[in-house]
N, CA and C atoms as a LAMMPS dump frame, in Angstrom:
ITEM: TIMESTEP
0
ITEM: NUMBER OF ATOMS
270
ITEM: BOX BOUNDS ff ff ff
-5.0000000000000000e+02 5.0000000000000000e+02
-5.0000000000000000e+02 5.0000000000000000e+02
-5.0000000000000000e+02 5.0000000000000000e+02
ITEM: ATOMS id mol type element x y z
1 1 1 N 0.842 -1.19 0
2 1 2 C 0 0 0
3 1 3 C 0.885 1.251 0
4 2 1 N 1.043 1.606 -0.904
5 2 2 C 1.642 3.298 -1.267
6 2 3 C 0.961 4.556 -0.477
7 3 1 N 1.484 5.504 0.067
8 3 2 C 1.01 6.458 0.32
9 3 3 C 0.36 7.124 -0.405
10 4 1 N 1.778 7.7 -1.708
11 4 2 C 1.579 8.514 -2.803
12 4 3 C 1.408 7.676 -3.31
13 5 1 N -0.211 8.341 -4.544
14 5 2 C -0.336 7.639 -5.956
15 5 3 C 1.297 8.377 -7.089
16 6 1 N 1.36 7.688 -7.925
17 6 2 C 2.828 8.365 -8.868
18 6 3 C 1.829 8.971 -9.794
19 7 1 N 0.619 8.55 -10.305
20 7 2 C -0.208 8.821 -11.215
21 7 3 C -0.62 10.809 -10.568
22 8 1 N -0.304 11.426 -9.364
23 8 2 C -1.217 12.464 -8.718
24 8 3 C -0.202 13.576 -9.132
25 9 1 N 1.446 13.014 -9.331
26 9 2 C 2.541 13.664 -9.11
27 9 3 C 2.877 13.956 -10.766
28 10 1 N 2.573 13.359 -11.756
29 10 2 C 2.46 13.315 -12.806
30 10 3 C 1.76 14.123 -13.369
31 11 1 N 0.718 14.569 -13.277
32 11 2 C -0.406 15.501 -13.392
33 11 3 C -0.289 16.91 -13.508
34 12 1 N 0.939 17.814 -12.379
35 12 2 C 1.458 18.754 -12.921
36 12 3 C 2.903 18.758 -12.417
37 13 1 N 3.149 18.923 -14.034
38 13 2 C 5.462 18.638 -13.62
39 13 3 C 5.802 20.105 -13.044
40 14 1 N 6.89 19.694 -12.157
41 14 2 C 7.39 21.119 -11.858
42 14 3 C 7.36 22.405 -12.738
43 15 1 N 7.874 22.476 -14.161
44 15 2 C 7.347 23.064 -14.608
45 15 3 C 6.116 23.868 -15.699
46 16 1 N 4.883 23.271 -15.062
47 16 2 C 3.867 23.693 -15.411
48 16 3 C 3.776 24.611 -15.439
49 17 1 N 2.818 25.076 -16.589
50 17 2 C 2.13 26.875 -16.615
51 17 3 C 0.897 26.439 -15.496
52 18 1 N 0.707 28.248 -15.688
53 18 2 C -0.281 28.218 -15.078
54 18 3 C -1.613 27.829 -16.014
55 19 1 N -2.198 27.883 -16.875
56 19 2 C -3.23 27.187 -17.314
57 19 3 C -3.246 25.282 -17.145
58 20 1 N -1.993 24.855 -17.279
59 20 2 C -2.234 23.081 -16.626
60 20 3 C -2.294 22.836 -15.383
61 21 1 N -1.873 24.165 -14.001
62 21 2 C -1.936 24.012 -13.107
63 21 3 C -3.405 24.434 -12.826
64 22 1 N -4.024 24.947 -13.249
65 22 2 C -5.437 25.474 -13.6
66 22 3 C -6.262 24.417 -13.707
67 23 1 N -5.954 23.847 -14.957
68 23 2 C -6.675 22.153 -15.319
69 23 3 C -6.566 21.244 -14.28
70 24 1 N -5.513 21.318 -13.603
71 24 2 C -5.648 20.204 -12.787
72 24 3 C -6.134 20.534 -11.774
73 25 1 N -6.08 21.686 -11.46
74 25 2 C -7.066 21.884 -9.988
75 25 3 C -8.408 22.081 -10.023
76 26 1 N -8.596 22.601 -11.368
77 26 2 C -10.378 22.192 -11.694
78 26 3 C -10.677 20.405 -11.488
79 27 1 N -9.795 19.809 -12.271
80 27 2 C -9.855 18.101 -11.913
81 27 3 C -9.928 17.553 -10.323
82 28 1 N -9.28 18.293 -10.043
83 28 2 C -9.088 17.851 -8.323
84 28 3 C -10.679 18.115 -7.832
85 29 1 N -11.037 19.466 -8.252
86 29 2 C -12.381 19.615 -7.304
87 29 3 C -13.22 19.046 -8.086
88 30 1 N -13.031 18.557 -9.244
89 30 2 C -14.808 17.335 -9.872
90 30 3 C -14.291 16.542 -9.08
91 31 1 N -13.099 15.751 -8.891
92 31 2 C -12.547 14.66 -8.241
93 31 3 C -13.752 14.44 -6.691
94 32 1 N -13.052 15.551 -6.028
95 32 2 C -13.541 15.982 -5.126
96 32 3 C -15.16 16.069 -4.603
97 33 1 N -15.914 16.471 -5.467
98 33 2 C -17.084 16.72 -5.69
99 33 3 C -18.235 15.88 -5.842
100 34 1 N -16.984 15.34 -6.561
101 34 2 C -18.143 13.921 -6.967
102 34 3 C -17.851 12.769 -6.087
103 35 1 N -17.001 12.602 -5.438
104 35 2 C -17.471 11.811 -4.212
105 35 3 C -16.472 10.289 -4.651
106 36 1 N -17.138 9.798 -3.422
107 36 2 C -16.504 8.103 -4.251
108 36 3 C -15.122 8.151 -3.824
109 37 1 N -14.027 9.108 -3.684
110 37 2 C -12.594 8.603 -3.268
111 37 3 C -12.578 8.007 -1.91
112 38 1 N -11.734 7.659 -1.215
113 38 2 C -11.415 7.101 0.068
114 38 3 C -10.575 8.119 0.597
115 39 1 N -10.802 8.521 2.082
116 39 2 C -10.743 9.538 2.926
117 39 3 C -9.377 9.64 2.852
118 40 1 N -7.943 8.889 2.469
119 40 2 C -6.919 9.021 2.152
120 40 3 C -6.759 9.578 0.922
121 41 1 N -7.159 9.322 -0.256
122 41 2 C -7.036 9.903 -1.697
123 41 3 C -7.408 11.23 -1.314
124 42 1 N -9.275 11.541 -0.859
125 42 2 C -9.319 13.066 -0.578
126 42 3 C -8.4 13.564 0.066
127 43 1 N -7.711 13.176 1.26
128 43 2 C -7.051 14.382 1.315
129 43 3 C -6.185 14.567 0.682
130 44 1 N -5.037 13.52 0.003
131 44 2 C -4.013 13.509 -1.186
132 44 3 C -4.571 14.791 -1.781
133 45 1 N -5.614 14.456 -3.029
134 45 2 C -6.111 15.294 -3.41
135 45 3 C -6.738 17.041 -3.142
136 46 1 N -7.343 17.085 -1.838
137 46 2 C -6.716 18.374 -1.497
138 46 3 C -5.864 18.533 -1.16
139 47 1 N -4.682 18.122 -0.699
140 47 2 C -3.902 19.076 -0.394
141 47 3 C -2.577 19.347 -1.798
142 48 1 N -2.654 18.72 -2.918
143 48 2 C -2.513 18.655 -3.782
144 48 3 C -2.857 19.668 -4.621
145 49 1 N -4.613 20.3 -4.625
146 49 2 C -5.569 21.118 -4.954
147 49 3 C -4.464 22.7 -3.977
148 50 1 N -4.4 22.762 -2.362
149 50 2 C -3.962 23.647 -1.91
150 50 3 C -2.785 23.731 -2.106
151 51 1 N -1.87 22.958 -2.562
152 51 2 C -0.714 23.486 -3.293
153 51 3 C -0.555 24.262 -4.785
154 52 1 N -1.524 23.799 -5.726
155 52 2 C -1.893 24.578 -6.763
156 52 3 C -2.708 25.403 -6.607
157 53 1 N -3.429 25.576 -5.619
158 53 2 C -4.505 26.735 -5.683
159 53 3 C -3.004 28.124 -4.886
160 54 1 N -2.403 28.016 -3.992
161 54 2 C -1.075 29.007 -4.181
162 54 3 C -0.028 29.1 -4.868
163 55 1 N 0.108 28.053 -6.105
164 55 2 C 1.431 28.312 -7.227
165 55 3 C 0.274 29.038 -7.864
166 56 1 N -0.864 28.868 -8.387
167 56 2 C -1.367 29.711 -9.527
168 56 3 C -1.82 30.986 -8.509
169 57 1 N -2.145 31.321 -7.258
170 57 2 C -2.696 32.871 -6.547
171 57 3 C -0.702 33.361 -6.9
172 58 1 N 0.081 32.94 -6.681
173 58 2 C 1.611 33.397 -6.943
174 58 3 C 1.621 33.807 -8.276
175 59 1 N 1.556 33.055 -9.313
176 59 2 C 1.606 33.424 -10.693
177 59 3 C 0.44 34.503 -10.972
178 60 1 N -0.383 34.376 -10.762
179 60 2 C -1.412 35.416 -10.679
180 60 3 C -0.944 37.338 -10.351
181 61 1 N -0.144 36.84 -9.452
182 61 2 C 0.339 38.324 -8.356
183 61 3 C 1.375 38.733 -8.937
184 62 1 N 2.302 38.013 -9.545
185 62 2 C 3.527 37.738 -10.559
186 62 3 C 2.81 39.013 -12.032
187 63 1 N 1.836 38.363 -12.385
188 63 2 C 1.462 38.609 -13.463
189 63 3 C 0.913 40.023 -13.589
190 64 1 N 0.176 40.08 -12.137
191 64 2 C -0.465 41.237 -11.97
192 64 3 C 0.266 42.649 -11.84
193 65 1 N 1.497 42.377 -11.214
194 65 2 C 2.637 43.07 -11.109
195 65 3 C 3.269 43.448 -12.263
196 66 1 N 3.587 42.459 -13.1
197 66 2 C 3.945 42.921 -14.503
198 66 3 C 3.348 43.784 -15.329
199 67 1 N 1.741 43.9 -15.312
200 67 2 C 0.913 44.718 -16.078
201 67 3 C 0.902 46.2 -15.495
202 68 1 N 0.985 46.057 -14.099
203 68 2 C 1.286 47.427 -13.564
204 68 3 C 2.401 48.326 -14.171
205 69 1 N 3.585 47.208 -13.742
206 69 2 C 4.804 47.668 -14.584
207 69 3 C 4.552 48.671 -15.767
208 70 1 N 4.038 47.479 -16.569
209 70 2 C 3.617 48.024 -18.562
210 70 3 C 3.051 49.232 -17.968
211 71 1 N 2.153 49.548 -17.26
212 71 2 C 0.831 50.825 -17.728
213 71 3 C 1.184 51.425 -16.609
214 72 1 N 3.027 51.378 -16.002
215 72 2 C 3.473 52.642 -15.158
216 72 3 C 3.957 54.083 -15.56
217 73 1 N 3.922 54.107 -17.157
218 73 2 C 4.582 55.21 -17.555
219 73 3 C 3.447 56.02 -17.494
220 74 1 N 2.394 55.973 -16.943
221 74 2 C 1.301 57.104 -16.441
222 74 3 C 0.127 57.177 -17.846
223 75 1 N 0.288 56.936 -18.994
224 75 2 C -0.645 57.389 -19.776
225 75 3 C -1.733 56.121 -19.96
226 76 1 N -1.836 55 -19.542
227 76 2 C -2.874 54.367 -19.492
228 76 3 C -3.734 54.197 -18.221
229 77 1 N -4.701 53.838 -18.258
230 77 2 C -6.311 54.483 -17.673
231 77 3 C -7.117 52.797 -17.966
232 78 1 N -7.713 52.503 -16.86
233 78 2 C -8.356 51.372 -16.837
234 78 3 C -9.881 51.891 -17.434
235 79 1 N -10.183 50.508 -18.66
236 79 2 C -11.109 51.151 -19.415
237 79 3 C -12.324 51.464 -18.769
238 80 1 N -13.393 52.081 -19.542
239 80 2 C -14.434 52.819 -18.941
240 80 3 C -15.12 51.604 -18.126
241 81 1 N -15.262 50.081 -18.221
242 81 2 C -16.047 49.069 -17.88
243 81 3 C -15.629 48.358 -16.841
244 82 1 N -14.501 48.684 -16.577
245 82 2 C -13.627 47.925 -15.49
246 82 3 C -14.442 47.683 -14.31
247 83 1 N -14.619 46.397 -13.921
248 83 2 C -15.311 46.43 -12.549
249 83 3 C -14.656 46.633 -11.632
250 84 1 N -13.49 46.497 -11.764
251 84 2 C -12.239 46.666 -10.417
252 84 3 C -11.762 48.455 -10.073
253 85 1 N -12.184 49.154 -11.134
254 85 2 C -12.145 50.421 -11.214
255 85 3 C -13.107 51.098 -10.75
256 86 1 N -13.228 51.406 -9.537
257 86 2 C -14.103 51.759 -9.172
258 86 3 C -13.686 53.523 -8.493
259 87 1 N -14.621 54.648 -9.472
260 87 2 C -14.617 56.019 -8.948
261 87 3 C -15.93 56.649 -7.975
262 88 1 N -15.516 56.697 -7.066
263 88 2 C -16.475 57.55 -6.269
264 88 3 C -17.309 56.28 -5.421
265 89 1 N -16.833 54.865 -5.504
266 89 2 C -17.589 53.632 -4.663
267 89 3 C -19.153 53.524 -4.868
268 90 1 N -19.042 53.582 -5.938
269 90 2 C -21.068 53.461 -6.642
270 90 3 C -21.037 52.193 -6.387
């Protein structure tokens, strides 16, 4: 009886993007969701899920940082629709 499945570790290689680390953590929670694993696999599986759910919030913050960067030379303006743009807290 194995702890680790090799099949869980396979799923995303060290270096994954973030869109396969994406895929697989959507997989983890149907996994999840739908029931049926054994109380050892679930937690494999989340905590598997909470290791990719903070490499992709990292790449995310990574990314987010970079765009700031781009649109620091002052002349760009978040477009008129932006929900995150919010003037005057309507």
């Amino acid at each position: 009886m194995a702890a680790r499945n090799k099949d869980d570790s396979a799923d995303t290689p060290p270096d994954a993007g973030f869109d396969q680390r994406l895929e697989r953590l959507e997989a983890l929670v149907g996994e999840l969701e739908h029931g049926g694993l054994g109380l050892e696999a679930s937690i494999a599986r989340y905590q598997e899920g909470v290791k990719l759910l903070r490499e992709c919030r990292t790449t995310l913050e990574s990314f987010r940082k970079r765009v700031e960067e781009l649109g620091a030379d002052g002349t760009s303006a978040p477009f008129a629709g932006d929900p995150d743009a919010r003037a005057g807290g309507g």
